[in-house]
SEBA-72888 format. One record per residue (C-alpha): x, y, z negated; residue number from 1. Coordinates in nm, 2 decimals, always signed. Layout:
+--------+--------+--------+-----+
:      X :      Y :      Z : seq :
+--------+--------+--------+-----+
:      X :      Y :      Z : NUM :
...
+--------+--------+--------+-----+
***
This chain:
+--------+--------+--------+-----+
:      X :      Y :      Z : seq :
+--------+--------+--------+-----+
:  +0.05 :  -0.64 :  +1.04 :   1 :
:  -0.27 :  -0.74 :  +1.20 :   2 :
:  -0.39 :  -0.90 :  +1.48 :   3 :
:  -0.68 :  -0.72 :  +1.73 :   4 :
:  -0.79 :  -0.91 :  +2.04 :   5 :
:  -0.43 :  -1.02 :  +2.21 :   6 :
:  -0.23 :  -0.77 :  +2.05 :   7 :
:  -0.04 :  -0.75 :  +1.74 :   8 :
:  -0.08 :  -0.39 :  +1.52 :   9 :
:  +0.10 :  -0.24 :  +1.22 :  10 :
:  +0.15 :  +0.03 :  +0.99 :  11 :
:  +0.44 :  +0.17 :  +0.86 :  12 :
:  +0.57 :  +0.47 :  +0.64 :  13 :
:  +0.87 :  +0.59 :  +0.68 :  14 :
:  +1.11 :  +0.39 :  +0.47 :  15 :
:  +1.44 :  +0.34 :  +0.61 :  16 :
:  +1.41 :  +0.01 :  +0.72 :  17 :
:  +1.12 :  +0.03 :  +0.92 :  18 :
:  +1.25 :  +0.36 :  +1.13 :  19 :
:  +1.57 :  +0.21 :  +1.19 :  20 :
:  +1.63 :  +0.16 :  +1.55 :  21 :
:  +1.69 :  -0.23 :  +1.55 :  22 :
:  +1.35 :  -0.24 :  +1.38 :  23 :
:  +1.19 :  -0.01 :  +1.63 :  24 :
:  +1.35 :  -0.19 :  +1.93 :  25 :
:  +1.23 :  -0.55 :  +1.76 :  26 :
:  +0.85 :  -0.41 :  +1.78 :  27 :
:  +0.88 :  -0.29 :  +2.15 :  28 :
:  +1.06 :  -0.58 :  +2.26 :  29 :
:  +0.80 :  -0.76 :  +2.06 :  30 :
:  +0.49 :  -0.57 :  +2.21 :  31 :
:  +0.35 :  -0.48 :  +1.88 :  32 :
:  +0.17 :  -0.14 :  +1.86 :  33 :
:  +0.26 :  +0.07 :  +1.59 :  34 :
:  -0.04 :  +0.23 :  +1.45 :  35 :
:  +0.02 :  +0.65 :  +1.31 :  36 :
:  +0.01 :  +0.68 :  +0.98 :  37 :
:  +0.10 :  +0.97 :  +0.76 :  38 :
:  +0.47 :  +0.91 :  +0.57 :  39 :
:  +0.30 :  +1.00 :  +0.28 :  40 :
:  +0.00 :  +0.88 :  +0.18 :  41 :
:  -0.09 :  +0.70 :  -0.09 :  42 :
:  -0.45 :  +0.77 :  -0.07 :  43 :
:  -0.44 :  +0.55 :  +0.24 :  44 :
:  -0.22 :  +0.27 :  +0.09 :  45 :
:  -0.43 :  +0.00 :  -0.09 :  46 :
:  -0.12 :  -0.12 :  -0.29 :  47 :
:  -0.04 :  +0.25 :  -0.40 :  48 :
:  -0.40 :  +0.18 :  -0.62 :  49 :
:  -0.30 :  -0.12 :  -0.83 :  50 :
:  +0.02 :  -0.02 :  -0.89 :  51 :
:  -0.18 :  +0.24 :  -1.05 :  52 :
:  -0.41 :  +0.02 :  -1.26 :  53 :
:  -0.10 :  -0.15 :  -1.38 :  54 :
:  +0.13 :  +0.10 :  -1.45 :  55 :
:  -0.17 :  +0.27 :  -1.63 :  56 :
:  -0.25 :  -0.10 :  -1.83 :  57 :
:  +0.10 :  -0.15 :  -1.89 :  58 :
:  +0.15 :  +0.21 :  -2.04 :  59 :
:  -0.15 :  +0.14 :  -2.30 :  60 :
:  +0.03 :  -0.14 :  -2.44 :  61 :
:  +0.36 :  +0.04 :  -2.51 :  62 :
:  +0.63 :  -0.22 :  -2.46 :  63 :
:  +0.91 :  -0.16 :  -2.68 :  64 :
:  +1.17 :  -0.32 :  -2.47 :  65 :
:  +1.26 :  -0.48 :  -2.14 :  66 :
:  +1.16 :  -0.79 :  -2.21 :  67 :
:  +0.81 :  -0.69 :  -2.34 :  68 :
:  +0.77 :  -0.50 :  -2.05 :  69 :
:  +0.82 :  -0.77 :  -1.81 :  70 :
:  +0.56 :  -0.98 :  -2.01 :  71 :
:  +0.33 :  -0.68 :  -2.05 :  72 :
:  +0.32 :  -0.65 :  -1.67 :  73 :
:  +0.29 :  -1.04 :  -1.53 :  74 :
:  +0.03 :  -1.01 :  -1.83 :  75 :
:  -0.15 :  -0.73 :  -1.74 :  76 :
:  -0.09 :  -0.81 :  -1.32 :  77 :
:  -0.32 :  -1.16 :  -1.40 :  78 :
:  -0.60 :  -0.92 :  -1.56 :  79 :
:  -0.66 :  -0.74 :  -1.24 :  80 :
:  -1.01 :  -0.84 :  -1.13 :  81 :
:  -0.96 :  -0.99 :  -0.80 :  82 :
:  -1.26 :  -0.86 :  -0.59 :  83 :
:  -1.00 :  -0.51 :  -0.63 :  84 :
:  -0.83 :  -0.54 :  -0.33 :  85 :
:  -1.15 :  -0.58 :  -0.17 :  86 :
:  -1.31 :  -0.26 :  -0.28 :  87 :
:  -0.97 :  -0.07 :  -0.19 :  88 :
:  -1.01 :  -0.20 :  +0.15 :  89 :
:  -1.42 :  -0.12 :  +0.15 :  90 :
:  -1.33 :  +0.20 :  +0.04 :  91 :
:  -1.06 :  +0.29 :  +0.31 :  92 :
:  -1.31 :  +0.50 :  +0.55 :  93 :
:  -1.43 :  +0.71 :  +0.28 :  94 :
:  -1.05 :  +0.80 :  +0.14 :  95 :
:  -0.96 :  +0.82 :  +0.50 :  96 :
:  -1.21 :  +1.09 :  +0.55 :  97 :
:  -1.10 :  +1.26 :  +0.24 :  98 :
:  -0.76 :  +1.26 :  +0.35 :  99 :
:  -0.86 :  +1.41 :  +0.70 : 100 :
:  -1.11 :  +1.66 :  +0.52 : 101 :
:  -0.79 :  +1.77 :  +0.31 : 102 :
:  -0.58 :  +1.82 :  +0.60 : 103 :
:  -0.33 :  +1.53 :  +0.45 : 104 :
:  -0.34 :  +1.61 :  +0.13 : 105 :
:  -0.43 :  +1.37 :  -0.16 : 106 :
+--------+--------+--------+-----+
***
């Protein structure tokens, strides 16, 4: 959620909680605009990237159980170079475009 002159904004997919109606009538009775966005698309969802870059640095190290696994990803979470969120958002008009070039595809 984000904040734009006097009025509150947000984005939402379409998980469960967020179309359910006591949700939807909170945000109206609220006055918060909800913004479109596509239920799917993970090109468009900052987050959606760094899960990738840990899954994918997590994977590389193969845990062999649950508990390694756990470690491997607080480990692996603390390498991410922090200036990554930034570039994700930076690079939001161009992967918006691409999404809109490819008709909502990724």
């Amino acid at each position: 959620m984000f904040f734009s002159g006097r009025n509150w904004e947000t984005s939402q997919d379409n998980d469960p909680k967020h179309t359910a109606k006591i949700t939807k009538e909170w945000l109206r009775h609220n006055s918060v605009n909800v913004l479109e966005w596509p239920s799917q698309s993970p090109d468009l969802n900052p987050i959606e990237h760094l899960w990738k870059d840990l899954k994918m640095a997590v994977h590389r190290r193969s845990p062999s159980n649950l508990m390694e696994l756990e470690r491997f990803c607080k480990e692996e979470w603390e390498k991410l170079p922090r200036n990554r969120c930034a570039t994700l958002v930076d690079s939001y008009p161009r992967r918006l475009e691409a999404v809109i070039a490819a008709k909502g595809a990724s």
